[in-house]
N, C-alpha and C positions, 0 to 999 in steps of 0.2 A: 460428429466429431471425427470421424474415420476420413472426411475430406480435409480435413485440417492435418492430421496427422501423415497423411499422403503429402502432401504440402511441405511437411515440418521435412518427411524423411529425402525429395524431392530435394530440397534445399540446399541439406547437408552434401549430398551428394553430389551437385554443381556444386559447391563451393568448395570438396573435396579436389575433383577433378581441374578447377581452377588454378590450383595451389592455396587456397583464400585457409590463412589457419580461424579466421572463422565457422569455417565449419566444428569445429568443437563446443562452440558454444548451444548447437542443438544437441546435444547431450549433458545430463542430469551429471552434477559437479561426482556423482558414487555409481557411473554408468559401469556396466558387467557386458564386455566382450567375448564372446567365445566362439576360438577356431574352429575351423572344420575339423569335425570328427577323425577324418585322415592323417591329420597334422600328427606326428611323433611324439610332440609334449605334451596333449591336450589344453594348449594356452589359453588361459583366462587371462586377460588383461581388464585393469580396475580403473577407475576416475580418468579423470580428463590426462592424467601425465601416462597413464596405460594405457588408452586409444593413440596416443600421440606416439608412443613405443612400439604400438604392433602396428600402428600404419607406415613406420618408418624402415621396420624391419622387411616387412613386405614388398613397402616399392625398392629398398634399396639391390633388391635381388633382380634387377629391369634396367636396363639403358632406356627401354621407353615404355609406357604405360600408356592403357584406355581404360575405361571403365563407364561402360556402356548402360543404361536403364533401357530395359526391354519394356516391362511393367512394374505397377507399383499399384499392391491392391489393396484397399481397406478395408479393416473391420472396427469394430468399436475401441480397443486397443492396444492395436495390434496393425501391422505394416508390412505384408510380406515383397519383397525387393527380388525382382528377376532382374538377373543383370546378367552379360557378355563383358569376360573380362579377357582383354590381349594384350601381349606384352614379350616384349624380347627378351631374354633371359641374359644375362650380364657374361657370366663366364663363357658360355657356348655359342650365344648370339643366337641361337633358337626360337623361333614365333614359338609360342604356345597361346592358345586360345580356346575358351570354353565357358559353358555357362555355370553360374555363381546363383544362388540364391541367398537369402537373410529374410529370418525374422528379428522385428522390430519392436520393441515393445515400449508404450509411452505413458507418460503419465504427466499431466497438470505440463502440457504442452512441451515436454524435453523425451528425449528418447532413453528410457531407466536400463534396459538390457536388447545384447543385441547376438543372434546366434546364425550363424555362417553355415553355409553348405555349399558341397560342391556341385550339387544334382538341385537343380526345380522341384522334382519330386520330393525330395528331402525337406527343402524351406516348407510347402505343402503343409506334408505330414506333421513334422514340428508347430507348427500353426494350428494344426486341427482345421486346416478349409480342404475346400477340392477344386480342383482345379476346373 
């Protein structure tokens, strides 16, 4: 199952970076988002029209975006997501670039909750794997 779920989170994630609003549909219609710990409000965003609001809020802070998969490792499941995210920042026009981690968690082939970090180490830990 863990090669299929790499697969499913693999997907979403080109289909993200495409523009394709398909990518929504590999997330569970009662999916649970949650920001990076760093983040000011501690944002949970809920269902498919709350991944649709925090990925909006996100890129619209960017004139240009990448969002890069480094690695994508499975377990039974569970998906942990390395990724290199860079992006110009809108007001300042500033690169900023750094690595992102996410745990992914699935169920009956949709991805049910998904938890963000700004450190490798962190998605890890949160996951209970090692690296």
């Amino acid at each position: 199952m863990s090669t299929e779920n790499v697969e499913i989170v693999r997907r979403s994630v080109e289909a993200f970076n495409r523009g394709d609003e398909g990518w929504v549909g590999f997330f569970d219609a009662e999916v649970e988002f949650l920001t990076p710990p760093e983040f000011p409000d501690d944002s949970v965003y809920l269902g498919h029209d709350g991944i649709r609001r925090g990925a909006a809020l996100w890129i619209q802070s960017f004139t240009e975006y990448e969002w890069h998969i480094d690695r994508l490792i499975g377990a039974p499941d569970r998906v942990v997501g390395l990724y290199h995210h860079r992006g110009r920042i809108k007001d300042s026009g500033a690169w900023i670039e750094r690595p992102v981690g996410a745990v992914y968690f699935l169920h009956e082939g949709k991805i049910v909750r998904v938890l963000s970090y700004f450190s490798w180490a962190e998605a890890f830990e949160a996951a209970a794997l090692s690296e």
